[in-house]
C-alpha positions as CSV (number, residue, x, y, z in Angstrom):
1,X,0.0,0.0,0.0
2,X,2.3,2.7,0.9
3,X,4.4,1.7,-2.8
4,X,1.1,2.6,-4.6
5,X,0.6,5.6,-2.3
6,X,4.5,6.3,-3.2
7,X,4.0,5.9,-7.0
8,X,0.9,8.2,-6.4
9,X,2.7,11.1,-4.8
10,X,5.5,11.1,-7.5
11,X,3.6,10.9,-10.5
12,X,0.7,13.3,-9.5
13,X,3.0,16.8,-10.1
14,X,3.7,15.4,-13.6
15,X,-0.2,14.8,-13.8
16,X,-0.3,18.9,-12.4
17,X,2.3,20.1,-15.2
18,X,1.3,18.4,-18.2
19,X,-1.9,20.5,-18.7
20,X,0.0,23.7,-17.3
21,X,2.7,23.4,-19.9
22,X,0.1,22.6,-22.5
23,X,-1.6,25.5,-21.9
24,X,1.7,27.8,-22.5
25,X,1.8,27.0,-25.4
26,X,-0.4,28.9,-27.4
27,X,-2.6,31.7,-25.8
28,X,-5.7,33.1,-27.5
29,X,-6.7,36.7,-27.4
30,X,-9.7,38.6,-28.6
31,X,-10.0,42.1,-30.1
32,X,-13.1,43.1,-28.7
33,X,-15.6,46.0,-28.1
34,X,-15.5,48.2,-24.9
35,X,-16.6,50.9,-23.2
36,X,-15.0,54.6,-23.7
37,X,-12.7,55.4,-26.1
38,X,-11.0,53.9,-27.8
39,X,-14.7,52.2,-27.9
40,X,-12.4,48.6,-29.0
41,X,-9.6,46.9,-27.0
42,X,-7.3,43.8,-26.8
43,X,-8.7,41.1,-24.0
44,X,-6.9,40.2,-21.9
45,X,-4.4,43.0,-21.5
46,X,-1.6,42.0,-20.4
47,X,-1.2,38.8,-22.5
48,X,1.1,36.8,-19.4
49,X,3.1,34.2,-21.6
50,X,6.6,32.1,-21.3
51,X,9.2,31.6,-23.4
52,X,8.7,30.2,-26.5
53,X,4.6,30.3,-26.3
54,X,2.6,32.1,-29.1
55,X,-0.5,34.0,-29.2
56,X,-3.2,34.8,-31.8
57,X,-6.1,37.6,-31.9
58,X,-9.3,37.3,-33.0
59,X,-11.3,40.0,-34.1
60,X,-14.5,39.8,-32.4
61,X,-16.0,43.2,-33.9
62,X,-16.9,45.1,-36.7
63,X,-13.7,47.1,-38.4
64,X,-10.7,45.6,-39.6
65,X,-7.8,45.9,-36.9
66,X,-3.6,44.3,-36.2
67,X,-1.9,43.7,-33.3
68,X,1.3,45.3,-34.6
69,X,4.4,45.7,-32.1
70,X,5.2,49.2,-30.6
71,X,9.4,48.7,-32.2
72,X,8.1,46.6,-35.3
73,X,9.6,43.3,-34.2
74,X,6.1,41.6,-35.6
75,X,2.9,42.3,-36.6
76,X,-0.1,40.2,-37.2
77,X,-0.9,42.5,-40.5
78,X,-5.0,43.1,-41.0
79,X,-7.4,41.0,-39.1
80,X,-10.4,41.0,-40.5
81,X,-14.1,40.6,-39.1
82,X,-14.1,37.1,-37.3
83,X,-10.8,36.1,-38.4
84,X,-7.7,35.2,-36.4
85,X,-4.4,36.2,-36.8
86,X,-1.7,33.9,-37.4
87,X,0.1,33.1,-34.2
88,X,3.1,35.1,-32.9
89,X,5.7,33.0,-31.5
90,X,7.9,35.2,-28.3
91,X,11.4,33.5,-28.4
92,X,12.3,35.8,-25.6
93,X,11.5,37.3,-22.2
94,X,10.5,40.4,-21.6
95,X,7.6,43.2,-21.7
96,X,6.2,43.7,-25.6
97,X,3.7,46.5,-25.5
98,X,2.1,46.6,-29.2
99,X,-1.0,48.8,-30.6
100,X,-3.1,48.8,-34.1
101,X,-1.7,50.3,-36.7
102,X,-5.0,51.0,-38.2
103,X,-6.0,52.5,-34.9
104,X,-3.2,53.6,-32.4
105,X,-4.9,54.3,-29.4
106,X,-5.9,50.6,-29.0
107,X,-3.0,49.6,-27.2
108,X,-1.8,46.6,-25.8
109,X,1.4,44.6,-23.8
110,X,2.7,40.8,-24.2
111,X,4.5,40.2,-20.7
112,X,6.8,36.6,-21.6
113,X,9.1,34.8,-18.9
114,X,11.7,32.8,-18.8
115,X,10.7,30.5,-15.6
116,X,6.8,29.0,-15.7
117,X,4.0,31.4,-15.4
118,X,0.4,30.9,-15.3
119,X,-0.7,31.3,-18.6
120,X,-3.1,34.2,-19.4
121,X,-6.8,32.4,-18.9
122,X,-8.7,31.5,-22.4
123,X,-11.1,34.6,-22.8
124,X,-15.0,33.8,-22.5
125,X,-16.3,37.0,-23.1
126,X,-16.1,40.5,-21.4
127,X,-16.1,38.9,-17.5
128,X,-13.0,39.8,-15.5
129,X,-12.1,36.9,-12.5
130,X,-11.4,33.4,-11.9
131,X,-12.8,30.6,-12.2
132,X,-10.5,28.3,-10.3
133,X,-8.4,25.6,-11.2
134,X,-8.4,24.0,-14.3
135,X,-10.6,20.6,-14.0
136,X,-7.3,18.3,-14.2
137,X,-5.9,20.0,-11.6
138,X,-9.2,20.1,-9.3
139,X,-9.4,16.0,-10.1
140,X,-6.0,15.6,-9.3
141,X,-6.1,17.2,-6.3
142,X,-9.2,15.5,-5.3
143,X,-7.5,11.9,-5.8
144,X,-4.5,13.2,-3.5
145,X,-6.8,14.2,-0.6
146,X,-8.9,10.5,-1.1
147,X,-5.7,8.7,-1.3
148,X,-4.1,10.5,1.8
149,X,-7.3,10.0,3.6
150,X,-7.3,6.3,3.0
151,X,-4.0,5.8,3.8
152,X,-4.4,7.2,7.0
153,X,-7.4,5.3,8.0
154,X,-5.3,1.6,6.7
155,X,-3.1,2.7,9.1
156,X,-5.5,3.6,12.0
157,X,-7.4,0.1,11.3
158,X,-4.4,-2.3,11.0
159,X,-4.3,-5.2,13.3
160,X,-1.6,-4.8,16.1
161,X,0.9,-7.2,16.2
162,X,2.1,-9.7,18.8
163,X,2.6,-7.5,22.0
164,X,1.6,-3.7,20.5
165,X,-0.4,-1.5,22.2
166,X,-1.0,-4.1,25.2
167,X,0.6,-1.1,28.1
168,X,-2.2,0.8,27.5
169,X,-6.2,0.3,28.2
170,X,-8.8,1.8,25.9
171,X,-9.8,4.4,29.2
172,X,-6.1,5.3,29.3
């Protein structure tokens, strides 16, 4: 029992970092409509990323717009109407802010690092906040807490051997 519970406890982060690392990989963003001016805007801004991870935009409104950087390292040239961009690949930390060239006050920033960082959450509209952990994660951790849980109560329940726990009464 306490092998399996071993095995458990050593593959279980790999379990944890598999979807994590999956996720870095490519990150989704959204041009979308909001309030004030400029009335359209980048979601999420900041884009959080890691090294070597890509994003794409999609244009979720009405005009034509890019995602174009501010030093002209990259640009996703015009995004049309429901389209997505192709996907920018960030071989390098560091902070990229970018804008539209087709309009300049929508700006923007791409925030990369070199160790692992959470990944900017997929967009599902206009809502702001979490949503907690991702459902491998939640699953995982669930089987940990069962298997802990068990253990403990094998161990409460096992027969005593030959001469254990004879010094001492129950009302003791």
């Amino acid at each position: 029992m306490r092998r399996l519970l071993l095995a458990i406890a050593i593959a279980l982060p790999g379990l944890l970092v598999v979807p994590l690392a999956a996720s870095a990989a490519s990150t989704p963003a959204r041009i979308v409509d909001c309030a004030g001016t400029p009335p359209w805007c980048f979601s999420p801004n900041p884009i959080q990323i890691t090294v070597g991870s890509t994003v794409t935009w999609t244009n979720a409104t009405g005009p034509t717009h890019t995602a174009t950087s501010d030093t002209g390292a990259w640009t996703t040239g015009s995004i049309a109407p429901g389209t997505t961009s192709a996907a920018v690949t960030f071989p390098t930390a560091g902070t990229f802010p970018y804008h539209c060239a087709i309009h300049p006050s929508m700006t923007g920033t791409v925030i990369v690092s070199a160790a692992a960082a959470p990944s900017s959450p997929p967009v599902r509209g206009l809502a702001s906040g979490g949503g907690g952990p991702q459902l491998p994660i939640g699953a995982a951790l669930l089987l940990l807490g069962v298997g802990l849980l068990a253990a403990r109560g094998v161990r409460r329940n096992r027969p005593h051997g030959a001469g254990e726990g004879i010094d001492k009464l129950p009302h003791q």
